[in-house]
PyMOL Python script that loads the backbone (N, CA, C, O; Angstrom):
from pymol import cmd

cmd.read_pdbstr("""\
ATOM      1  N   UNK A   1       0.853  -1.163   0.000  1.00  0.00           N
ATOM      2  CA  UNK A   1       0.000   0.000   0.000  1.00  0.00           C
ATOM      3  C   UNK A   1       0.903   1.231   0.000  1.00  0.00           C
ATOM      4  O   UNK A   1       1.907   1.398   0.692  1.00  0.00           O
ATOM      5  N   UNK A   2       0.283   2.199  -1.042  1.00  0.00           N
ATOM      6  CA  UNK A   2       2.007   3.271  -1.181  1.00  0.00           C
ATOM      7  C   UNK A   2       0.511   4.883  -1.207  1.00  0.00           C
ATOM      8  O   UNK A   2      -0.405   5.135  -1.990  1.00  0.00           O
ATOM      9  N   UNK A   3       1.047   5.606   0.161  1.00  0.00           N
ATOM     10  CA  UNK A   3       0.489   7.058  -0.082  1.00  0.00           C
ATOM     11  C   UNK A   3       0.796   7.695  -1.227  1.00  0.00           C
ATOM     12  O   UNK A   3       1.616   7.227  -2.017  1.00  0.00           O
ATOM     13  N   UNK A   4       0.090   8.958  -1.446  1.00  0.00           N
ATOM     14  CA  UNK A   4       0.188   9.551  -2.543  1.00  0.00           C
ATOM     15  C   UNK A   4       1.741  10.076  -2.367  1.00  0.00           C
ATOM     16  O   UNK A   4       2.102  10.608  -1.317  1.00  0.00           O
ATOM     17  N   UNK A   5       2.569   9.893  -3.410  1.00  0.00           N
ATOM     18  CA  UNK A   5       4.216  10.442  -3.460  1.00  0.00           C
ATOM     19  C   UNK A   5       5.284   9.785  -2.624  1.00  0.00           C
ATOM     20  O   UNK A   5       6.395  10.228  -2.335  1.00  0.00           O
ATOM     21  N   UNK A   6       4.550   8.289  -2.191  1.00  0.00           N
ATOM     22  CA  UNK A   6       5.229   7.230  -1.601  1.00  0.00           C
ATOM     23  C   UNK A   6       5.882   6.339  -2.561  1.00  0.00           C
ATOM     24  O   UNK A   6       5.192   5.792  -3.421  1.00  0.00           O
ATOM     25  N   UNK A   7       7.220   6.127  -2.497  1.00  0.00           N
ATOM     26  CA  UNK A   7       7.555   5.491  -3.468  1.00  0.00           C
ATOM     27  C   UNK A   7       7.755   3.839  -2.897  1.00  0.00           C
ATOM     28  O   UNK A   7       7.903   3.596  -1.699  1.00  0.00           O
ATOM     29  N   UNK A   8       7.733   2.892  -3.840  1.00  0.00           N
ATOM     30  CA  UNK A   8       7.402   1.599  -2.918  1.00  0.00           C
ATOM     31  C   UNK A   8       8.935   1.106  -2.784  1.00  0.00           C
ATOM     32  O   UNK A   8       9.010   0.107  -2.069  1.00  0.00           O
ATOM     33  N   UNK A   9      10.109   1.528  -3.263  1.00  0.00           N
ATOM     34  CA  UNK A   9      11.739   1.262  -2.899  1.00  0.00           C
ATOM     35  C   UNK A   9      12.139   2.887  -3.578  1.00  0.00           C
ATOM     36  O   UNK A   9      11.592   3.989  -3.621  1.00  0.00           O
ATOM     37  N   UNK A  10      13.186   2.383  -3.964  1.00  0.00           N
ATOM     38  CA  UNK A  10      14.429   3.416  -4.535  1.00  0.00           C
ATOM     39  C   UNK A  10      14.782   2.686  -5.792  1.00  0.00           C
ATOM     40  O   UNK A  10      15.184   1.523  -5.816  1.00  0.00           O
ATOM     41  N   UNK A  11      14.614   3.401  -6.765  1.00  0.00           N
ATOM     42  CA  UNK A  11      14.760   3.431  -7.809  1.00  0.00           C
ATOM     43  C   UNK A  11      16.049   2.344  -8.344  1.00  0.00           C
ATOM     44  O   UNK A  11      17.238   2.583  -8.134  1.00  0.00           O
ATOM     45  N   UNK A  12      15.663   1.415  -8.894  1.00  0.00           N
ATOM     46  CA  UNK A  12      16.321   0.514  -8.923  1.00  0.00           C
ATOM     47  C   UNK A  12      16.056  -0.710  -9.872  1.00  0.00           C
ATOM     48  O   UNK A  12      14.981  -0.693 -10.472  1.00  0.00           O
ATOM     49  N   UNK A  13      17.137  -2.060 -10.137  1.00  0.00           N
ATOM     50  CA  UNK A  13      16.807  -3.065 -10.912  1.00  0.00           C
ATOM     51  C   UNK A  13      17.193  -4.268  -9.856  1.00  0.00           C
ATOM     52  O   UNK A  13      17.912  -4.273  -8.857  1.00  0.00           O
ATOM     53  N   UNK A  14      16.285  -5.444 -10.604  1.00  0.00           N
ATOM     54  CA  UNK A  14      16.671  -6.767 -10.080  1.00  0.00           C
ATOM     55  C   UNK A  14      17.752  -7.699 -10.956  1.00  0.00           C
ATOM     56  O   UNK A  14      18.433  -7.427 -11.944  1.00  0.00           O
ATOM     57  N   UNK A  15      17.601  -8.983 -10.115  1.00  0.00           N
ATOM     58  CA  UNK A  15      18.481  -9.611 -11.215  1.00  0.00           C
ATOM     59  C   UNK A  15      17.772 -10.859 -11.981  1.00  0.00           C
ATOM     60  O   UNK A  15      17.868 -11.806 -12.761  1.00  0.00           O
ATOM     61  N   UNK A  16      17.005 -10.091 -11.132  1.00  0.00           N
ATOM     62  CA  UNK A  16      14.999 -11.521 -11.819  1.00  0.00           C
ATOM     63  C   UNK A  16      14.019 -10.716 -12.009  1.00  0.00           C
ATOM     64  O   UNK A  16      13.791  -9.671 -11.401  1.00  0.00           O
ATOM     65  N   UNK A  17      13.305 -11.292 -13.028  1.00  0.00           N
ATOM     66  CA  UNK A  17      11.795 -10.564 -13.195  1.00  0.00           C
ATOM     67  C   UNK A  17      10.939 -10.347 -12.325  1.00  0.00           C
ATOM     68  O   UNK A  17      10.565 -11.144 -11.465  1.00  0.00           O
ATOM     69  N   UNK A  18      10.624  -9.408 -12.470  1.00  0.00           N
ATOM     70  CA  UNK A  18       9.214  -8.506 -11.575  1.00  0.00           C
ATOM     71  C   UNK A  18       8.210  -8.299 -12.422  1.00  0.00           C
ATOM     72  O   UNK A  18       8.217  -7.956 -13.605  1.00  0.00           O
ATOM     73  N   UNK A  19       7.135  -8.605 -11.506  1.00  0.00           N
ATOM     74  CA  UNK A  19       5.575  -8.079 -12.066  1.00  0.00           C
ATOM     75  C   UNK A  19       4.442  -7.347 -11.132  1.00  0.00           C
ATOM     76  O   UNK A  19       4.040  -7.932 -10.126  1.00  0.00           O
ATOM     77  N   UNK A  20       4.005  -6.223 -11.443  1.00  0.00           N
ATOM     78  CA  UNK A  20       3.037  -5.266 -11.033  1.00  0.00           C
ATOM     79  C   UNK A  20       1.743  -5.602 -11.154  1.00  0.00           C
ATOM     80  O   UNK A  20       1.501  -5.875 -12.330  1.00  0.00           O
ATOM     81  N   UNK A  21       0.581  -5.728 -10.292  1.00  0.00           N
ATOM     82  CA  UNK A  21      -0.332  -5.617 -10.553  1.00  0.00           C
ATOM     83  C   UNK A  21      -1.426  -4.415  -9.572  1.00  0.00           C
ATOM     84  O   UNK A  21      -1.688  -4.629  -8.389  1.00  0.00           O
ATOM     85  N   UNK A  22      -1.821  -3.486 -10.150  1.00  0.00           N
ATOM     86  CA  UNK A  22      -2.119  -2.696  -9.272  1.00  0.00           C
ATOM     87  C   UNK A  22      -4.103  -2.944  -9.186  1.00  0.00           C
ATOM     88  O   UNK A  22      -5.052  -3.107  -9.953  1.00  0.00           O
ATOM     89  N   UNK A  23      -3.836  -2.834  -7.819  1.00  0.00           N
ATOM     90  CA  UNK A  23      -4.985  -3.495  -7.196  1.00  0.00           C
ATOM     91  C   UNK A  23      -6.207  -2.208  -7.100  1.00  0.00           C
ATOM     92  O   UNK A  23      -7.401  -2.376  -7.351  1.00  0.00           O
ATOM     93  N   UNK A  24      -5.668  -1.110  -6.738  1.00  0.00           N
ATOM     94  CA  UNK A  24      -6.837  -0.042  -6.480  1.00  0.00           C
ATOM     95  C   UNK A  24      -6.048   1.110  -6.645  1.00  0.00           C
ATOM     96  O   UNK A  24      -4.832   0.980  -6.788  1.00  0.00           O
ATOM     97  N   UNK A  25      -6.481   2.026  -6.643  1.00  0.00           N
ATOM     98  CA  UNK A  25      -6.029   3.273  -6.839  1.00  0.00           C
ATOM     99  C   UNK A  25      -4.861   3.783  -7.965  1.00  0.00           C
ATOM    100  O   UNK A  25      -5.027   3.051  -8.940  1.00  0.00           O
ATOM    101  N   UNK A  26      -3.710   4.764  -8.252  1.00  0.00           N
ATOM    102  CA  UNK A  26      -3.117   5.431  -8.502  1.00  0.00           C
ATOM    103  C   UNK A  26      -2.045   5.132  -8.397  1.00  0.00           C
ATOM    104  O   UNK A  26      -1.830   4.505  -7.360  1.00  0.00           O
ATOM    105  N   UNK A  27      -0.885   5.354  -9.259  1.00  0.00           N
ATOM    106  CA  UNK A  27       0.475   5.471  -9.471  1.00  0.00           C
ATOM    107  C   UNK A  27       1.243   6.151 -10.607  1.00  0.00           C
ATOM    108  O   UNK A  27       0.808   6.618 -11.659  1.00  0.00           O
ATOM    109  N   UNK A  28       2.382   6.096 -10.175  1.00  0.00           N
ATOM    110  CA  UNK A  28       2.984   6.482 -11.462  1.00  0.00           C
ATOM    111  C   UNK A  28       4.662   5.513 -11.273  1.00  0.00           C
ATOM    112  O   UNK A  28       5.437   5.568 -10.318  1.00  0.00           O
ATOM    113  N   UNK A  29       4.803   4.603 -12.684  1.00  0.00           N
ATOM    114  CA  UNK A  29       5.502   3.883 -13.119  1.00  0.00           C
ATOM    115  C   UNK A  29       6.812   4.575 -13.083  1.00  0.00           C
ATOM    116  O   UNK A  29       6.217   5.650 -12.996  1.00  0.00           O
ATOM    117  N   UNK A  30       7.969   4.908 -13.073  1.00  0.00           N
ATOM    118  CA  UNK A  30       9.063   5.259 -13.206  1.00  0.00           C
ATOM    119  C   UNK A  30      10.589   3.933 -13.796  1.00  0.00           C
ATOM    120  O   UNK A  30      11.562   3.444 -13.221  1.00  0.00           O
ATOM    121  N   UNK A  31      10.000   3.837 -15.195  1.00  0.00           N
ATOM    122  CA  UNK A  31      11.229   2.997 -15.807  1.00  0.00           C
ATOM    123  C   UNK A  31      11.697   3.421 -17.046  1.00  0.00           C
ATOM    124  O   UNK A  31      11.091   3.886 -18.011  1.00  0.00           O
ATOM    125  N   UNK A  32      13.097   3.139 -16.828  1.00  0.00           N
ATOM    126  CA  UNK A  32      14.071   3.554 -17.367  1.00  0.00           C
ATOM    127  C   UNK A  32      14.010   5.137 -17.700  1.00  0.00           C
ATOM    128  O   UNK A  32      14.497   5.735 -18.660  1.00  0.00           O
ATOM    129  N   UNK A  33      13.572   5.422 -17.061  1.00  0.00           N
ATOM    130  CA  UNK A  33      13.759   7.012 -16.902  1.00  0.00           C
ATOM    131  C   UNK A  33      12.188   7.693 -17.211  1.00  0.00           C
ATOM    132  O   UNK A  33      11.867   8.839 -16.895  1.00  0.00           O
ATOM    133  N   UNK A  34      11.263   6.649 -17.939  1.00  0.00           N
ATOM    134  CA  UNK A  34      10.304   7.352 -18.401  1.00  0.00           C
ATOM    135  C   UNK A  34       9.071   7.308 -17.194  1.00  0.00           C
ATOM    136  O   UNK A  34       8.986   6.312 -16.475  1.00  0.00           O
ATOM    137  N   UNK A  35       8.409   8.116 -17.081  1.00  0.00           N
ATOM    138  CA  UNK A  35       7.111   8.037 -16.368  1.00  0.00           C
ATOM    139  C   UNK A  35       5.405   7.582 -16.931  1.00  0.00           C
ATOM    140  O   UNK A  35       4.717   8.197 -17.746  1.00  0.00           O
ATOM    141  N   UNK A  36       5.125   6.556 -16.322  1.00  0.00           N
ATOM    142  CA  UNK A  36       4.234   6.048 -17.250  1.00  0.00           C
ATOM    143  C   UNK A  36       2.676   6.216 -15.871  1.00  0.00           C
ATOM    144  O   UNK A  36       2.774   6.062 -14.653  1.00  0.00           O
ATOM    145  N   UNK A  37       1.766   6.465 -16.449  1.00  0.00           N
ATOM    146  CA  UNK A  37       0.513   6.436 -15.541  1.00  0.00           C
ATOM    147  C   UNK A  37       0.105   4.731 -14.978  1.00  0.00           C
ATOM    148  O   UNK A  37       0.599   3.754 -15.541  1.00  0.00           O
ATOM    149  N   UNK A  38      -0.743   4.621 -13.940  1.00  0.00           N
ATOM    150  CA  UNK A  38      -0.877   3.248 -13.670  1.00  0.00           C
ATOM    151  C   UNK A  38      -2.341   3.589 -12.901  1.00  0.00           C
ATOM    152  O   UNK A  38      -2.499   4.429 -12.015  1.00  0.00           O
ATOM    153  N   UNK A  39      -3.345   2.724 -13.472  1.00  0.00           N
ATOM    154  CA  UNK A  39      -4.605   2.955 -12.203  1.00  0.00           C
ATOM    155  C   UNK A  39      -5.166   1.377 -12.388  1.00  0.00           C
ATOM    156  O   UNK A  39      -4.933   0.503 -13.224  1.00  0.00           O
ATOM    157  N   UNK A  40      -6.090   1.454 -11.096  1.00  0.00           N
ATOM    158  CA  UNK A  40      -6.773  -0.088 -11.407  1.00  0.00           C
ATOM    159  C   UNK A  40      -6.457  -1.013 -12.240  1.00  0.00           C
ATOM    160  O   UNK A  40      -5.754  -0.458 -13.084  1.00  0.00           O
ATOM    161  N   UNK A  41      -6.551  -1.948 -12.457  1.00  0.00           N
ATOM    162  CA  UNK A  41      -6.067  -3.264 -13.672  1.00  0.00           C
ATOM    163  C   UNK A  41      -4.867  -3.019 -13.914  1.00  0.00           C
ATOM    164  O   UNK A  41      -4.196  -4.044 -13.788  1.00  0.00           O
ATOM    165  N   UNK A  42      -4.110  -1.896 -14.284  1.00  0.00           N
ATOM    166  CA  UNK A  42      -2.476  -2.095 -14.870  1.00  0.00           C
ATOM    167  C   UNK A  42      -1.714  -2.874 -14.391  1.00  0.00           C
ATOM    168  O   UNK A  42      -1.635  -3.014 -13.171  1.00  0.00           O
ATOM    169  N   UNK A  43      -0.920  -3.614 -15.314  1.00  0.00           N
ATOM    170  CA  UNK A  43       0.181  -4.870 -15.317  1.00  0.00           C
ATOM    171  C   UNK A  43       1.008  -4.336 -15.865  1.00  0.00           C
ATOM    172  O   UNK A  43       1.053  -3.791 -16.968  1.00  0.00           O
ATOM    173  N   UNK A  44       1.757  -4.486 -15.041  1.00  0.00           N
ATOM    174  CA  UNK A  44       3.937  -4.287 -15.047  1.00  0.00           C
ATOM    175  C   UNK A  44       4.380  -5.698 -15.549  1.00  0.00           C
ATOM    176  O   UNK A  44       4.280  -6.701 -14.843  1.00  0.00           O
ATOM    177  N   UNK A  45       4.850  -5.704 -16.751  1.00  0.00           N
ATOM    178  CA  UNK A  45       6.452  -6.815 -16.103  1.00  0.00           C
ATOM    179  C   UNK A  45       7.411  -5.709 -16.069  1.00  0.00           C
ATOM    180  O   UNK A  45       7.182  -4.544 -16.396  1.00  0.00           O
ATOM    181  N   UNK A  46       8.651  -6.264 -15.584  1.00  0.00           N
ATOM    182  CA  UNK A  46      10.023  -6.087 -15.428  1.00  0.00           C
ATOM    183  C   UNK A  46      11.184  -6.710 -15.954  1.00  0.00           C
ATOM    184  O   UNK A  46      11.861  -7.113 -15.009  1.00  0.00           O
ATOM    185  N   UNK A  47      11.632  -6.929 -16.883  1.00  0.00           N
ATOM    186  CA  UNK A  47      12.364  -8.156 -17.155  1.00  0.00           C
ATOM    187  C   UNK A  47      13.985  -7.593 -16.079  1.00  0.00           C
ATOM    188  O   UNK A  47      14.494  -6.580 -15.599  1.00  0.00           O
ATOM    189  N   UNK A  48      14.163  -8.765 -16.171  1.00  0.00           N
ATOM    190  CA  UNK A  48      15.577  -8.826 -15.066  1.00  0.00           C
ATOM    191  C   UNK A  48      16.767  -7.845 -15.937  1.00  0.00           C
ATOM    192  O   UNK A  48      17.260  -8.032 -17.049  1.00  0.00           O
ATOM    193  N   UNK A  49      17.002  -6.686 -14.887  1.00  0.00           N
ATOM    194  CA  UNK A  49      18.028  -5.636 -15.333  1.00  0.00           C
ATOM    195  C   UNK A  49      17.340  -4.354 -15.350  1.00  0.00           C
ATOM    196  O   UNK A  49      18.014  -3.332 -15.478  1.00  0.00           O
ATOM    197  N   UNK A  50      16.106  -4.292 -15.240  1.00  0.00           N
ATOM    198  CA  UNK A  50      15.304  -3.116 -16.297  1.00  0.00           C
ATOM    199  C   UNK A  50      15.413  -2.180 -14.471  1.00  0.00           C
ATOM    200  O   UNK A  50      15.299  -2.572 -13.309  1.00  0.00           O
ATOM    201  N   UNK A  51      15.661  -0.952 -15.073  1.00  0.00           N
ATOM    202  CA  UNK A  51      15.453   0.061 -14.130  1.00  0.00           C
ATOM    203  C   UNK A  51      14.087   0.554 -13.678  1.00  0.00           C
ATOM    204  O   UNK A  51      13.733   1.275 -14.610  1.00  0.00           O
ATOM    205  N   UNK A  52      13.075   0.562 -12.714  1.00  0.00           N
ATOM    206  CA  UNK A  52      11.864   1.374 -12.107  1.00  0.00           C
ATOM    207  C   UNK A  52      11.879   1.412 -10.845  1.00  0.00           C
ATOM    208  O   UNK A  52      12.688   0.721 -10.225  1.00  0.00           O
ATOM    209  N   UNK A  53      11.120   2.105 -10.307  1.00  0.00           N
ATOM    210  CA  UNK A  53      10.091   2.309  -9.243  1.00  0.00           C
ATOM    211  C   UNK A  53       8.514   2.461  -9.596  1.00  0.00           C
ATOM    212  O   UNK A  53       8.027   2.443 -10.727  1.00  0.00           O
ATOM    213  N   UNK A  54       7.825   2.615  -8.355  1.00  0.00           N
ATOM    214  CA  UNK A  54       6.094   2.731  -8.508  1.00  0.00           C
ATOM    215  C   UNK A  54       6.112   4.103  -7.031  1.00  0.00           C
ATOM    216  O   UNK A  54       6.544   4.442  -5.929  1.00  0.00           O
ATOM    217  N   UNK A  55       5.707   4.244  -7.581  1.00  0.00           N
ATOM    218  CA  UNK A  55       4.990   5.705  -6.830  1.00  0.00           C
ATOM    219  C   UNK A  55       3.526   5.964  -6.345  1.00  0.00           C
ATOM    220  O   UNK A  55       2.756   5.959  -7.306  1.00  0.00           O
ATOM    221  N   UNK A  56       3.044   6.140  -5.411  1.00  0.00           N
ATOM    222  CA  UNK A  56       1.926   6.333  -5.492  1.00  0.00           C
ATOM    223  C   UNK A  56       1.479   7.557  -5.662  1.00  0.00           C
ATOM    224  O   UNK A  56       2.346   8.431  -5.673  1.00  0.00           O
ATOM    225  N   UNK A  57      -0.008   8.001  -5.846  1.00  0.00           N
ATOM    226  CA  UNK A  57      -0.410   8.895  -6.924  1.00  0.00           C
ATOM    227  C   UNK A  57      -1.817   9.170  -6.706  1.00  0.00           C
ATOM    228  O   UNK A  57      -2.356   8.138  -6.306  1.00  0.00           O
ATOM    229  N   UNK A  58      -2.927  10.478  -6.837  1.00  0.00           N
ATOM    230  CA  UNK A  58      -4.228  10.555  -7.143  1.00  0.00           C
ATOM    231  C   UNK A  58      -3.847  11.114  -5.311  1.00  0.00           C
ATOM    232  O   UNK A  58      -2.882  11.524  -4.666  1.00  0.00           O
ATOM    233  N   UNK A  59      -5.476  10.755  -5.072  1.00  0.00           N
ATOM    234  CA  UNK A  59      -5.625  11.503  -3.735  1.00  0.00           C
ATOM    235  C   UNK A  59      -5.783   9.963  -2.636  1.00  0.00           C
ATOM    236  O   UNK A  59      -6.145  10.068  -1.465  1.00  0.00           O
ATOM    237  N   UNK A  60      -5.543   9.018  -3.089  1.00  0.00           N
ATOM    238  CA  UNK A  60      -5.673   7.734  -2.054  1.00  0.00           C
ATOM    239  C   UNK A  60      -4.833   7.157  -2.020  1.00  0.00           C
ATOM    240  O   UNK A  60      -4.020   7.395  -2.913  1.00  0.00           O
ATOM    241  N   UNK A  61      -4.508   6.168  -1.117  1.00  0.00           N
ATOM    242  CA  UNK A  61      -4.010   5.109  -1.126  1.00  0.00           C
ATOM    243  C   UNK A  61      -3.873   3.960  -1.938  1.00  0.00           C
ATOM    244  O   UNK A  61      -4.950   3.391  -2.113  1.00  0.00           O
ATOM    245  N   UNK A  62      -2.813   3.381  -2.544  1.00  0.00           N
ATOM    246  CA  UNK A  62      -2.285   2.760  -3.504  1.00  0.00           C
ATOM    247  C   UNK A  62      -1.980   1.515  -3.111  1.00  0.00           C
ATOM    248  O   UNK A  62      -1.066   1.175  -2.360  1.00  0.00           O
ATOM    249  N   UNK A  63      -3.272   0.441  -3.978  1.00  0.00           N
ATOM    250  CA  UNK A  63      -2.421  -1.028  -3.310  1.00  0.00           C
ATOM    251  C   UNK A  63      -1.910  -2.261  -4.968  1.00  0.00           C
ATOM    252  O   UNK A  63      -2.354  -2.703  -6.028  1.00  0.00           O
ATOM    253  N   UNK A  64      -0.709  -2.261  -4.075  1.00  0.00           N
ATOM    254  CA  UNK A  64       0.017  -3.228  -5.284  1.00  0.00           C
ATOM    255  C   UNK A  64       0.177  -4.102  -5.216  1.00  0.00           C
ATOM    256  O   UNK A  64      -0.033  -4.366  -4.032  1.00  0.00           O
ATOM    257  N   UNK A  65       0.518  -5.136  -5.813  1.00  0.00           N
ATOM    258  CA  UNK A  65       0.513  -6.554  -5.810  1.00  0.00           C
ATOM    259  C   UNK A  65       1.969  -6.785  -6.681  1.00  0.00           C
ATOM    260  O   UNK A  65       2.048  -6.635  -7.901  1.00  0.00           O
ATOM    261  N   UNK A  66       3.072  -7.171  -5.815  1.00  0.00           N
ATOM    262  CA  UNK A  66       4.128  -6.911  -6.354  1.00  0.00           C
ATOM    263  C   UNK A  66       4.483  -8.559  -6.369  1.00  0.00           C
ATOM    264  O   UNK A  66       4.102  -9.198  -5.388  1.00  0.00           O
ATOM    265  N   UNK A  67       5.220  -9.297  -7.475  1.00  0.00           N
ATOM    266  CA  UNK A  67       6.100 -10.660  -7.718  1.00  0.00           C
ATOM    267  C   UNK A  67       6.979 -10.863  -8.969  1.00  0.00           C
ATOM    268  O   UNK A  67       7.150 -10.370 -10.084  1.00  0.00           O
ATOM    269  N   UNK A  68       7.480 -11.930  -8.123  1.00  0.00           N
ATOM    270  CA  UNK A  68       9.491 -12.007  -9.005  1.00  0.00           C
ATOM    271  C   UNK A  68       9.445 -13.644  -9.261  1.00  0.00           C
ATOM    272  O   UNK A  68       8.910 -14.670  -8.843  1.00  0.00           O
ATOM    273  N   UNK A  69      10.226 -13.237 -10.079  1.00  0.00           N
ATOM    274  CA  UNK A  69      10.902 -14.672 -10.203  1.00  0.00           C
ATOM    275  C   UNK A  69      11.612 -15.327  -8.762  1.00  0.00           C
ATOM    276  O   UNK A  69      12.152 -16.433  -8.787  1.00  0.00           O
TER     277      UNK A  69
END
""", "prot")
cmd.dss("prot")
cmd.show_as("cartoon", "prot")
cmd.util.cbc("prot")
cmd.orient("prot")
């Protein structure tokens, strides 16, 4: 669960795949430098190496559903 302008780590990569699924509310994607919007239903992968964070965003509370390899 990430407040609005909560970021859910520090900007960063793995060395295994990651996948996003955002459960309710607001975000904003931050990979490889670009900023991408995220609300309800949006799906992340990550492939292993790739630079992001998730941010939360809008006026609520942000819940994610975060998994890796």
């Amino acid at each position: 669960m990430l407040r609005p302008g909560e970021p859910q780590a520090m900007y960063h990569w793995e060395t295994d795949q990651e996948g996003f699924l955002v459960l309710s509310g607001e975000a904003v994607l931050i990979v490889e430098g670009q900023e991408r919007p995220l609300r309800q239903c949006d799906f992340v992968h990550c492939p292993a190496g790739t630079q992001h964070v998730i941010v939360g965003a809008g006026d609520a509370h942000c819940v994610v559903f975060r998994f890796g390899a």
